[in-house]
Backbone as JSON Lines, residues from 0, in Angstrom:
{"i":0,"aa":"X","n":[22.55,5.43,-13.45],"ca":[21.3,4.86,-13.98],"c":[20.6,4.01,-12.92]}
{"i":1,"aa":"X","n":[19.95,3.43,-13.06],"ca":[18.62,2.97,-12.14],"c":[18.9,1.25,-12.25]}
{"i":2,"aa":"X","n":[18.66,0.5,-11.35],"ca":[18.34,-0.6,-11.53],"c":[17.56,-1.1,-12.5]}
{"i":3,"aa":"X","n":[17.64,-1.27,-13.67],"ca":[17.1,-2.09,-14.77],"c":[16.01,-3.18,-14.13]}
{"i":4,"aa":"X","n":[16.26,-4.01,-12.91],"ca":[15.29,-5.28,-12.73],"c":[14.44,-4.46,-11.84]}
{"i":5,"aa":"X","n":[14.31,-2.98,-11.22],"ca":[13.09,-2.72,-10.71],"c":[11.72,-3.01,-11.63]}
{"i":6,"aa":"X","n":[10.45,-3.48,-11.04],"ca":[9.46,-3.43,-11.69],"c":[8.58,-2.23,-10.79]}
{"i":7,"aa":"X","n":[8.01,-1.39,-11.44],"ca":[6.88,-0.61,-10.92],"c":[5.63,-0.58,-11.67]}
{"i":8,"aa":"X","n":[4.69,-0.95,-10.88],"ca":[2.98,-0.98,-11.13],"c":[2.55,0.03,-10.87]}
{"i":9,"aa":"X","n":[2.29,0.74,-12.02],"ca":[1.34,2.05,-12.32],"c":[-0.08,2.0,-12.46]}
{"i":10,"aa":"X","n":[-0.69,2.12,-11.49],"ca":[-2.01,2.51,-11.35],"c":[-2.34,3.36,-11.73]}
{"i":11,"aa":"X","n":[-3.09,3.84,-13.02],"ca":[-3.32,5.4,-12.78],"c":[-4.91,5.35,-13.81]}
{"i":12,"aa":"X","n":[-5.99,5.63,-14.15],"ca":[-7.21,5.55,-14.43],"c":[-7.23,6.79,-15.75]}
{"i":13,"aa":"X","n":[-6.72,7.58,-15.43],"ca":[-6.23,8.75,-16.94],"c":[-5.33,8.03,-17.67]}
{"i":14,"aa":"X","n":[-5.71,7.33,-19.09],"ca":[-4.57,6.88,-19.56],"c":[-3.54,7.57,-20.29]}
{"i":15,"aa":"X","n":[-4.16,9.13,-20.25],"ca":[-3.11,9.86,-20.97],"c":[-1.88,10.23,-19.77]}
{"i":16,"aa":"X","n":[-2.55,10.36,-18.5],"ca":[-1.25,10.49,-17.41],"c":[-0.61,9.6,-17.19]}
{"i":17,"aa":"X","n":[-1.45,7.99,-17.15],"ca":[-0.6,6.85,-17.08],"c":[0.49,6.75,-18.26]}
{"i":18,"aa":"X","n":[0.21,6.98,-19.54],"ca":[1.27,6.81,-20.7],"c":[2.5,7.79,-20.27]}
{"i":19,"aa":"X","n":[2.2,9.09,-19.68],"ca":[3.22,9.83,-19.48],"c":[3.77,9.25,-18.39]}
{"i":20,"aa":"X","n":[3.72,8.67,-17.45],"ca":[4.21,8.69,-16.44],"c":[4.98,6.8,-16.82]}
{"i":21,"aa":"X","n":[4.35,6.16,-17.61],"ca":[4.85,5.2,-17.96],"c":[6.21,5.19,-18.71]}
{"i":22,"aa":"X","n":[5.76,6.31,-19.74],"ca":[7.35,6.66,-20.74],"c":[8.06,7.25,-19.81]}
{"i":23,"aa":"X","n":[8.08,8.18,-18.91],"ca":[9.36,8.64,-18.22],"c":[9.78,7.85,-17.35]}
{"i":24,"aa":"X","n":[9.05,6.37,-16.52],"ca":[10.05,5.42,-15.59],"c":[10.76,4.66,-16.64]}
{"i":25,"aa":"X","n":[9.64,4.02,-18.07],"ca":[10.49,3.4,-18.57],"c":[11.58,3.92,-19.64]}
{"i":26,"aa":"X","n":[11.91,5.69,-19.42],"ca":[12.86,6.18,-20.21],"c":[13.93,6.07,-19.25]}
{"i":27,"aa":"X","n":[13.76,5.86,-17.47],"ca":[14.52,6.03,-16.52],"c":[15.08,4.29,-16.04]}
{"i":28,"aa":"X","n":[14.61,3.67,-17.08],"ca":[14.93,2.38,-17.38],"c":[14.47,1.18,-16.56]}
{"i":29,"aa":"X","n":[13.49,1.54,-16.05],"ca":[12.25,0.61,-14.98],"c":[11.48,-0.23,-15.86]}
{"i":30,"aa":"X","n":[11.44,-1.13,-15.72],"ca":[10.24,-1.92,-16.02],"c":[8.81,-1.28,-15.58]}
{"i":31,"aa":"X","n":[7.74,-1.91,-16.33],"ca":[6.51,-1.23,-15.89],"c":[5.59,-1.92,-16.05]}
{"i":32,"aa":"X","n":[4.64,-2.3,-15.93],"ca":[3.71,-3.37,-15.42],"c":[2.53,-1.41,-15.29]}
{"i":33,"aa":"X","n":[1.54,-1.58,-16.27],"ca":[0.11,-0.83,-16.29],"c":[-1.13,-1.2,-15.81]}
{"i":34,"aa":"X","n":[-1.43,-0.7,-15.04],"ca":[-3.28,-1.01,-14.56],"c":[-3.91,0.68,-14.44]}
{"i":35,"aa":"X","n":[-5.7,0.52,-15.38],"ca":[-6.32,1.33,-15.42],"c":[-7.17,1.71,-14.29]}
{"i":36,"aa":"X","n":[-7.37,0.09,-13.44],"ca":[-7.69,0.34,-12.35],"c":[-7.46,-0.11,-10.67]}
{"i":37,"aa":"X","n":[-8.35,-0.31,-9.8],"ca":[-7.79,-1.63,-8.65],"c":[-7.95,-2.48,-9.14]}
{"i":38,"aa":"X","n":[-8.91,-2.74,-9.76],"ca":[-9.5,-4.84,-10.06],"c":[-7.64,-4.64,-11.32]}
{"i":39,"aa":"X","n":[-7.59,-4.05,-12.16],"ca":[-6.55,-4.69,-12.93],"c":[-5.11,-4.42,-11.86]}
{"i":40,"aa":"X","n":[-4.76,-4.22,-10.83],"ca":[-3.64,-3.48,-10.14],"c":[-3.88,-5.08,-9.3]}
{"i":41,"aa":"X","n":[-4.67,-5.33,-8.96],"ca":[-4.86,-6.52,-8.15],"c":[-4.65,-8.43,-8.84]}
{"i":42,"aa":"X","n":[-4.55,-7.5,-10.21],"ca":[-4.4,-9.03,-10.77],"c":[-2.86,-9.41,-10.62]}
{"i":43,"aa":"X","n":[-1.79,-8.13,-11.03],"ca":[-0.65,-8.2,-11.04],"c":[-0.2,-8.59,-9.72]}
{"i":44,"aa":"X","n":[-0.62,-7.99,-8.53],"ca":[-0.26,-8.48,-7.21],"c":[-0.34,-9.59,-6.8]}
{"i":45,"aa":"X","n":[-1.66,-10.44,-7.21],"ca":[-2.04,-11.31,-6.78],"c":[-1.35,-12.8,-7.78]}
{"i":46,"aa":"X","n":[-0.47,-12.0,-8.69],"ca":[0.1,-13.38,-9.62],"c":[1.52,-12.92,-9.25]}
{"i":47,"aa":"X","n":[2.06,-14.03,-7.96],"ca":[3.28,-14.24,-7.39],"c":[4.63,-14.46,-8.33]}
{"i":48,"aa":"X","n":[4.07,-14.77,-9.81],"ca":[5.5,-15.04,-10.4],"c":[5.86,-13.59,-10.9]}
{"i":49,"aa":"X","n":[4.95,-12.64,-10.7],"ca":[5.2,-11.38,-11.24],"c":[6.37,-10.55,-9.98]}
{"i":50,"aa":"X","n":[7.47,-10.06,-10.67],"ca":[7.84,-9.27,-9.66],"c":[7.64,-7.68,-9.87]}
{"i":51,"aa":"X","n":[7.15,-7.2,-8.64],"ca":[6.8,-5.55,-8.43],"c":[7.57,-5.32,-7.25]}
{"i":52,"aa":"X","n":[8.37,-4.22,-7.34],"ca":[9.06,-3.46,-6.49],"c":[8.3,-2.46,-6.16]}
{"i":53,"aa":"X","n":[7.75,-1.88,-6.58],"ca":[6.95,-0.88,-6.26],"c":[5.59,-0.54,-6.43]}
{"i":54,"aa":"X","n":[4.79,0.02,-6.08],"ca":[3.37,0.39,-6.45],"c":[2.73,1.81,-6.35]}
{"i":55,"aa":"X","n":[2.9,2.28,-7.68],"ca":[2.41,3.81,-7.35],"c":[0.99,3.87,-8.28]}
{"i":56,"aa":"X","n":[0.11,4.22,-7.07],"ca":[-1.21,4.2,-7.58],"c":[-1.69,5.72,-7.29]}
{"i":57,"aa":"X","n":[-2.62,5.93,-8.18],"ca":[-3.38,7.04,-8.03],"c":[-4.07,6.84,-6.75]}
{"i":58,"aa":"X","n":[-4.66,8.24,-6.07],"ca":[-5.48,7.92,-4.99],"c":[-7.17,8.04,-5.32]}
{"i":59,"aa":"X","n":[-7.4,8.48,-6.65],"ca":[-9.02,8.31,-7.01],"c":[-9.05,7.51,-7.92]}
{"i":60,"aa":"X","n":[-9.93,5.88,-8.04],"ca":[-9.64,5.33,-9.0],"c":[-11.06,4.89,-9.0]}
{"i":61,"aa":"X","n":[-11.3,4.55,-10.37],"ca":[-13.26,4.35,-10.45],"c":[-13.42,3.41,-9.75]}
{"i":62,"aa":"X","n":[-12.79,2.22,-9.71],"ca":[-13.29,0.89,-8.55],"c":[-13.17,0.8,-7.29]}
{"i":63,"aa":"X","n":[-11.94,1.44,-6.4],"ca":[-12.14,1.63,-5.27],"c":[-10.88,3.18,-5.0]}
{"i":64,"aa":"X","n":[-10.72,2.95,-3.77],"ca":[-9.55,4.1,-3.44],"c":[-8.6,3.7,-3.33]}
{"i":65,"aa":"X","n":[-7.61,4.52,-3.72],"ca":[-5.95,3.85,-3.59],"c":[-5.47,3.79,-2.43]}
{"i":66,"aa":"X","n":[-6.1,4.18,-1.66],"ca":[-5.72,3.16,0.31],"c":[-6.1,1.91,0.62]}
{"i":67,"aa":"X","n":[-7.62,1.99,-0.34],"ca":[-7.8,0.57,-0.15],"c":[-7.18,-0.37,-0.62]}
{"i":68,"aa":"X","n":[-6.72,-0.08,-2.31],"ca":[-5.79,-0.67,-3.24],"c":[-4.31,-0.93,-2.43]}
{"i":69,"aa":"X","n":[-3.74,0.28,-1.56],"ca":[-2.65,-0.41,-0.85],"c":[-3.13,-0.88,0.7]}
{"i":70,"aa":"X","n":[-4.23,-0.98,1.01],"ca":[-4.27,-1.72,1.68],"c":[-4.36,-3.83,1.29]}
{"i":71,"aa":"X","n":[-5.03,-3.81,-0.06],"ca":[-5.06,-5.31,-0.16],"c":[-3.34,-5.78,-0.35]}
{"i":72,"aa":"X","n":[-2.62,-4.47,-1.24],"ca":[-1.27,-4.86,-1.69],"c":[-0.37,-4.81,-0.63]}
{"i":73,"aa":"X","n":[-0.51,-4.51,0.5],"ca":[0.08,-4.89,1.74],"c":[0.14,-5.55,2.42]}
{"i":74,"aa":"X","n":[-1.13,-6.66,1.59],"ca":[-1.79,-7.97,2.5],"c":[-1.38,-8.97,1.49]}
{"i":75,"aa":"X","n":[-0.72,-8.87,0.61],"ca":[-0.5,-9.36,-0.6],"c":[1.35,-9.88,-0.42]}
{"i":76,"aa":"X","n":[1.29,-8.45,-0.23],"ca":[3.03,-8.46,-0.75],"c":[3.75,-7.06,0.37]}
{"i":77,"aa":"X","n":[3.79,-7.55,1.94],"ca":[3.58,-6.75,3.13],"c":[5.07,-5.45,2.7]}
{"i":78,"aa":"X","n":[6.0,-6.49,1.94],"ca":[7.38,-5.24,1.91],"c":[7.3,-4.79,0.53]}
{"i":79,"aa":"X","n":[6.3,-4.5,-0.26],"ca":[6.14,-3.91,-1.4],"c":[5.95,-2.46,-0.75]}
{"i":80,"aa":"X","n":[6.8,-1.42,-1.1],"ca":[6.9,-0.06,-1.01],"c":[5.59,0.56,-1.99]}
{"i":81,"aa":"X","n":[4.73,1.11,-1.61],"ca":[3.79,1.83,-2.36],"c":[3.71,3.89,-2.16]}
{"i":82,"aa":"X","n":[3.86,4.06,-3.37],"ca":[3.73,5.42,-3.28],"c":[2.65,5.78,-4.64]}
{"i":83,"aa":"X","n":[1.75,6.93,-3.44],"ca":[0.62,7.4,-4.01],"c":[0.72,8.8,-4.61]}
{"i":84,"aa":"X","n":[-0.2,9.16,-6.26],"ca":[-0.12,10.22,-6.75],"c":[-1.11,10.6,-6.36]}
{"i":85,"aa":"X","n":[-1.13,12.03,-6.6],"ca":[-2.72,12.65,-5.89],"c":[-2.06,13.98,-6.34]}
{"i":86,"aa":"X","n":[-3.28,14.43,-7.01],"ca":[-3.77,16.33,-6.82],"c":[-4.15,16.74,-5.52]}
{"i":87,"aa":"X","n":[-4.11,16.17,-4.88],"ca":[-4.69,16.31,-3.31],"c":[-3.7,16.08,-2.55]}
{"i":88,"aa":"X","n":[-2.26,16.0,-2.7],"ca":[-1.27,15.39,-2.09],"c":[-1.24,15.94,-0.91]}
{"i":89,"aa":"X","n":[-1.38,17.36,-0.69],"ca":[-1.45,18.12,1.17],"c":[-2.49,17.5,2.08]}
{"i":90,"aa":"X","n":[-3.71,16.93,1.14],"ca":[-4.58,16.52,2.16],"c":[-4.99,15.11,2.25]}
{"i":91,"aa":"X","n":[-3.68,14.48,1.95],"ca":[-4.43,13.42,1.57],"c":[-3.77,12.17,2.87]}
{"i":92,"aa":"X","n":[-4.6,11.35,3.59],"ca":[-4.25,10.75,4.37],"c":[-3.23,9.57,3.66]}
{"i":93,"aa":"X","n":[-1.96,9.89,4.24],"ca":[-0.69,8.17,3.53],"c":[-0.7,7.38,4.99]}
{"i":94,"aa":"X","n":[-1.29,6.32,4.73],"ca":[-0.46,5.12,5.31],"c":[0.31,5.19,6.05]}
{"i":95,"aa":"X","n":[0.62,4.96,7.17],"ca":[2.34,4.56,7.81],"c":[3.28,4.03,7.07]}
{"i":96,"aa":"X","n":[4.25,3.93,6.98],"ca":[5.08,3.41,6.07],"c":[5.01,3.55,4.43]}
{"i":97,"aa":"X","n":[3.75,4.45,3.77],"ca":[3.89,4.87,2.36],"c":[4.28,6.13,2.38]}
{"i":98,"aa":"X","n":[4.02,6.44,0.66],"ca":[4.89,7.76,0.26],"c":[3.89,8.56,-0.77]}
{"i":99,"aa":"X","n":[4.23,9.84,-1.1],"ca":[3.12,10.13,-1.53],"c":[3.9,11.41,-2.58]}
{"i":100,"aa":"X","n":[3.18,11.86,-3.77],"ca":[3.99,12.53,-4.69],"c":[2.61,13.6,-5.14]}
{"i":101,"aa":"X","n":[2.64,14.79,-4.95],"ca":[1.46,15.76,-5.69],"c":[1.53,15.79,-7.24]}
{"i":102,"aa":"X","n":[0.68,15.76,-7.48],"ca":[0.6,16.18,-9.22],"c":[0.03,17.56,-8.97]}
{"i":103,"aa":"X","n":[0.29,18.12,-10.34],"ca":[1.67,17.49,-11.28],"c":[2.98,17.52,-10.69]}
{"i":104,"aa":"X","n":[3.44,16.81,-11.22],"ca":[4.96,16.5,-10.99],"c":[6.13,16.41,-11.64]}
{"i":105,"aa":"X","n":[6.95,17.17,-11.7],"ca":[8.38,17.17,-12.76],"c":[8.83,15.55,-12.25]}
{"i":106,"aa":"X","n":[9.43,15.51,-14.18],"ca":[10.14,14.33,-14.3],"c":[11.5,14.26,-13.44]}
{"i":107,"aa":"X","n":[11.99,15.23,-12.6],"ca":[12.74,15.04,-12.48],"c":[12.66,14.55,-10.72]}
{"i":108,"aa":"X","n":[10.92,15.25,-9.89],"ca":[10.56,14.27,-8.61],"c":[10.29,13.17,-8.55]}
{"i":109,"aa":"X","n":[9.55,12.68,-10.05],"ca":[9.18,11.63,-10.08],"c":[10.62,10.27,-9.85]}
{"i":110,"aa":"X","n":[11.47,11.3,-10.48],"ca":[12.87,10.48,-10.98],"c":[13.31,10.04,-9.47]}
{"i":111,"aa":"X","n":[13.39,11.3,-8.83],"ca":[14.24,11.39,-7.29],"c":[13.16,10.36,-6.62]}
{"i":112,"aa":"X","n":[11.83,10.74,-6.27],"ca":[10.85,10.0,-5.37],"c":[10.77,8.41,-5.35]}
{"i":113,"aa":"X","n":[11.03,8.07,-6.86],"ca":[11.06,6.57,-7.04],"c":[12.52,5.73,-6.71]}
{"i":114,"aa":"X","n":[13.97,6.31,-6.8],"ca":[14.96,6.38,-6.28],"c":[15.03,6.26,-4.89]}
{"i":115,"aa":"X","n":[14.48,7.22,-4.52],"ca":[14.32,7.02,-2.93],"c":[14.07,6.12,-2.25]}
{"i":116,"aa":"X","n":[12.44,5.46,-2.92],"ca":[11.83,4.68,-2.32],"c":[12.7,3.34,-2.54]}
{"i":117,"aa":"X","n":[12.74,2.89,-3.85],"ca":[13.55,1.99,-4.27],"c":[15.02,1.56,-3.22]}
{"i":118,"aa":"X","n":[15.5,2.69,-2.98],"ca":[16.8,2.91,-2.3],"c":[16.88,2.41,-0.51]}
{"i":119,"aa":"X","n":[15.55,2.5,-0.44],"ca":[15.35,1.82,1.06],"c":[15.32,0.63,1.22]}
């Protein structure tokens, strides 16, 4: 089983993908912390008593882009691991040091990808 005290911040702007993707970390026993967009993804970052292990944001989000979104959360919280979803995952420029997951995605990459990251 998974570390129980991971927290992961789900960015995602579809709230029907965010709910799915919310029930399968927190069926995989993660904590979860939801934002619909950057301005709400930025509140959680920016309130230090909150702990986030991770940050997987969409990469199209109505308020800004999810590079920019991990760019403030890297300026925020520099060893927060961020991994980005995207339908665009082949073309989509990641960060140095991020990670990146195509949609759609079986519960069972999502399972491995967040493991991974976590695991570093």
């Amino acid at each position: 089983m998974s570390d129980p005290t991971s927290t992961i911040l789900v960015v995602e702007d579809d709230s029907i993908v965010r709910m799915l993707i919310v029930d399968v970390l927190e069926e995989l026993e993660y904590q979860v912390l939801e934002a619909a967009d950057g301005s709400e993804a930025l509140v959680f970052l920016q309130n230090e008593s909150a702990t986030i292990d991770l940050l997987m944001t969409d990469k199209g989000l109505p308020d800004m882009d999810g590079t920019e979104l991990a760019k403030k959360a890297a300026e925020l919280r520099p060893s927060l691991p961020i991994l980005f979803a995207s339908g665009y995952a082949e073309n989509i420029d990641v960060p140095a040091g991020m990670h990146s997951i195509g949609k759609p995605f079986s519960i069972d990459q999502l399972r491995d990808k967040v493991k991974d990251i976590l695991a570093q």
